[in-house]
N, C-alpha and C positions, 0 to 999 in steps of 0.2 A: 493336595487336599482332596478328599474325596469328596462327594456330593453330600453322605451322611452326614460326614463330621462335620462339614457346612451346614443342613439344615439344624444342625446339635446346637450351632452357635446360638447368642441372644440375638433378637430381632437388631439393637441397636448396632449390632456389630456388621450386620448384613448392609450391601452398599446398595440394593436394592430400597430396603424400607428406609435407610438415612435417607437418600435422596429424594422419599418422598416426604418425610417427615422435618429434615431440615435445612432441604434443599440442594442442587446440583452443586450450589459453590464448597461445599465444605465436604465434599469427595477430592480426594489424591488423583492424580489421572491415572493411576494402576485402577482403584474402582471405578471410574470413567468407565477404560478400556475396557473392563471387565462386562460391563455392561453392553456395550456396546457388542462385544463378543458372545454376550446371552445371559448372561446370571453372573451375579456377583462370585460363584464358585468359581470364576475364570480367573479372578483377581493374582494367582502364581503365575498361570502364563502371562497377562496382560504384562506382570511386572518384568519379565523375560522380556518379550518381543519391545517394551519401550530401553530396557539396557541394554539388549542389542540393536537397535538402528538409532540408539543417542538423544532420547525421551523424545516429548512431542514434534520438534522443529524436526527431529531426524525420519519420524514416522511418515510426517507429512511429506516430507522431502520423497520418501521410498517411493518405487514402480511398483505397480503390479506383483511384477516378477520375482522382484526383491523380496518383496514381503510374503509371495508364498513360496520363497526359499526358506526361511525362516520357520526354525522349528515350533511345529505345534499348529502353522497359517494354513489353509489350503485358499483354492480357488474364491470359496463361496466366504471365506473370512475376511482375504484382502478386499474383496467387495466390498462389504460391510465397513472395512475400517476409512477405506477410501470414500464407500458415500457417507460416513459420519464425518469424516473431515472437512469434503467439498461443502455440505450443508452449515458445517461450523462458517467456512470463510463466508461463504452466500450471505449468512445470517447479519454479519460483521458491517455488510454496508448498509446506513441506517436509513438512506429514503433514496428513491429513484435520483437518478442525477440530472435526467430531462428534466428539464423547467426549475430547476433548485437554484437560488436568486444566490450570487456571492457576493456576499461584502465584507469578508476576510479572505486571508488565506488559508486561514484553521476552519474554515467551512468546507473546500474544498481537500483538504488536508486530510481531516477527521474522517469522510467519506470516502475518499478512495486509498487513503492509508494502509487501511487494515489490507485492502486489497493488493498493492502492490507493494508494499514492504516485505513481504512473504515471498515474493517471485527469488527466480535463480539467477533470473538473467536482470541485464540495463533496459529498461525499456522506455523510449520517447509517450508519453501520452498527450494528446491535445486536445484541449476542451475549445470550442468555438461560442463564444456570447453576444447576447442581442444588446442594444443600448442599455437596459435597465440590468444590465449583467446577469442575465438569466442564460443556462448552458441550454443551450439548441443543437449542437454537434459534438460526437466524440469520434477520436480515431485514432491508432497506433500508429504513427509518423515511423519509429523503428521497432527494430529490439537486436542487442548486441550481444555481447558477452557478460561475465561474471562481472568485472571490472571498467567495459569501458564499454560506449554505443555511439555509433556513426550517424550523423542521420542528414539529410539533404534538407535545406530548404525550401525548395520545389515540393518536397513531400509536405511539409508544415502549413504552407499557406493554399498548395491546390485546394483542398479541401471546401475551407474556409470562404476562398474566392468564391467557388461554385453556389456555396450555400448560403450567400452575402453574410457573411459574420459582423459585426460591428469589431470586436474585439476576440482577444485569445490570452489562456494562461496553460502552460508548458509547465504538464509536472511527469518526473521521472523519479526512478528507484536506485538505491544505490543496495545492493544485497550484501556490500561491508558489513550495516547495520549502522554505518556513522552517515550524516546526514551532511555532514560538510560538505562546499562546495568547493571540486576541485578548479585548477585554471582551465580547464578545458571543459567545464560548464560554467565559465567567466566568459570567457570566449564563445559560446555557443549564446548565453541571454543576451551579450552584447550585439550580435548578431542577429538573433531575433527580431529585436528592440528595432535595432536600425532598420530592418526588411519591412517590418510589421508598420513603421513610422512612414515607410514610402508607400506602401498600399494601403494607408488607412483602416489598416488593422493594429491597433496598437496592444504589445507586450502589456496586461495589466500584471502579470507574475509567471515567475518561472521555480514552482516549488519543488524541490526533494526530501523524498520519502522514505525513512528507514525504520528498521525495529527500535531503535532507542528515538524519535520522534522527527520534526520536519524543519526545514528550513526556509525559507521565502526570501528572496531578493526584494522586494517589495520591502518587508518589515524590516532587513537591514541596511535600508539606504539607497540598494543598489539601484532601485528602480524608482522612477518617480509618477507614481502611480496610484488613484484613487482606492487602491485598497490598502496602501501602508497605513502602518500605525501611526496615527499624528504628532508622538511624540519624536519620531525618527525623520532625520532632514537628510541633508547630501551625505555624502560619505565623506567619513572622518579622513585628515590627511593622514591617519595615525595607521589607521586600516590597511593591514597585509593587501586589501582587494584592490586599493585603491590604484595607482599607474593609469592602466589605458579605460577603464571604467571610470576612471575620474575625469579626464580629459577629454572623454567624448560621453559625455553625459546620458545614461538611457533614457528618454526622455519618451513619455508613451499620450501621455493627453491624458483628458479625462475622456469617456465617452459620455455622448450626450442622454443625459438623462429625456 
């Protein structure tokens, strides 16, 4: 499309004036991109460059390099697409996470979701809180591979210790997209729990984080913990999780209000 027969079009059709007339949500991400690359007359390649690296998750995903291999990108465009991306995720997290008081799991979930459900890799994150479960410390304990992440327990609780935490909640990413917990993060909250129960830092949750949404040991029994749901008690004998989670119970306290 040339630039004439673009300005030839009606204003309505221009993703420019749509988006200021009725808004960014009801642009296609080809006029997103379009935009973002300078004028709606971009809207052919935009639709190029997101078919070839496999629409937006695939955009985002791309280097640098990647992306000014890709016909049509140069140096000064992969810029632009990358710092409209990073600004997208930035935006994603909705209030500082110092001093954000939790009293779900879906508070801390909602907040840093957007942020690491996106990641490539497994990542350990550890939030550290004061008695009124307000987050005072954060810190990346690991990060693994695509599928699976190592992490020490020396790394989990130093932190914490130093900065006397009252408590801790242990949320990781699973970049499947499926949010289920496998046994060897049954193994790892139960371990948690126990460590965290002998240093007086007790496990209040240990959530996972995916594109299709989260999951909390807390809210399914596993953990017994001032922020599960009240309607959720021990774990069902019926429960695939149940075995050695059931027999040694996670037992984390409340912290003192």
């Amino acid at each position: 499309m040339t630039r004439s027969s673009f300005l030839n079009r009606p204003e309505a059709a221009r993703p420019r004036e749509r988006l200021m007339y009725l808004g960014a949500e009801q642009l296609s991400d080809e006029e997103l991109l379009a935009l973002v690359l300078g004028s709606g007359a971009a809207t052919p390649l935009a639709k190029r460059l997101l078919d070839a690296a496999g629409g937006t998750h695939g955009l985002r995903r791309s280097g640098h390099q990647a992306l000014c291999a890709l016909s049509g990108v140069g140096p000064a465009k992969a810029c632009q697409i990358k710092a409209a991306l990073e600004l997208g995720r930035r935006a994603l997290t909705q209030e500082p996470l110092l001093g954000m008081q939790v009293r779900a799991p879906s508070d801390i979930a909602h907040v840093i979701g957007a942020e690491l459900s996106m990641a490539e890799q497994e990542a350990i994150h550890v939030f550290g809180l004061d008695a009124r479960h307000r987050i005072r410390c954060r810190h990346v304990a690991a990060v693994g591979q695509v599928d699976r992440v190592v992490v020490s327990l020396a790394d989990v609780f130093r932190p914490l210790i130093r900065e006397g935490m009252a408590a801790l909640i242990v949320v990781h990413n699973h970049p499947s997209g499926d949010s289920s917990p496998s046994e060897e993060d049954e193994r790892l909250t139960l371990k948690l729990a126990q460590t965290g129960s002998m240093l007086g830092i007790p496990l209040l949750d240990h959530v996972i984080v995916a594109r299709t949404g989260f999951y909390s040991f807390a809210d399914h029994g596993l953990l017994s913990s001032p922020l599960a749901l009240p309607s959720v008690g021990c774990l069902r004998r019926d429960d695939p999780a149940s075995g050695q989670l059931e027999n040694e119970r996670l037992k984390t306290g409340r912290a003192s209000a």
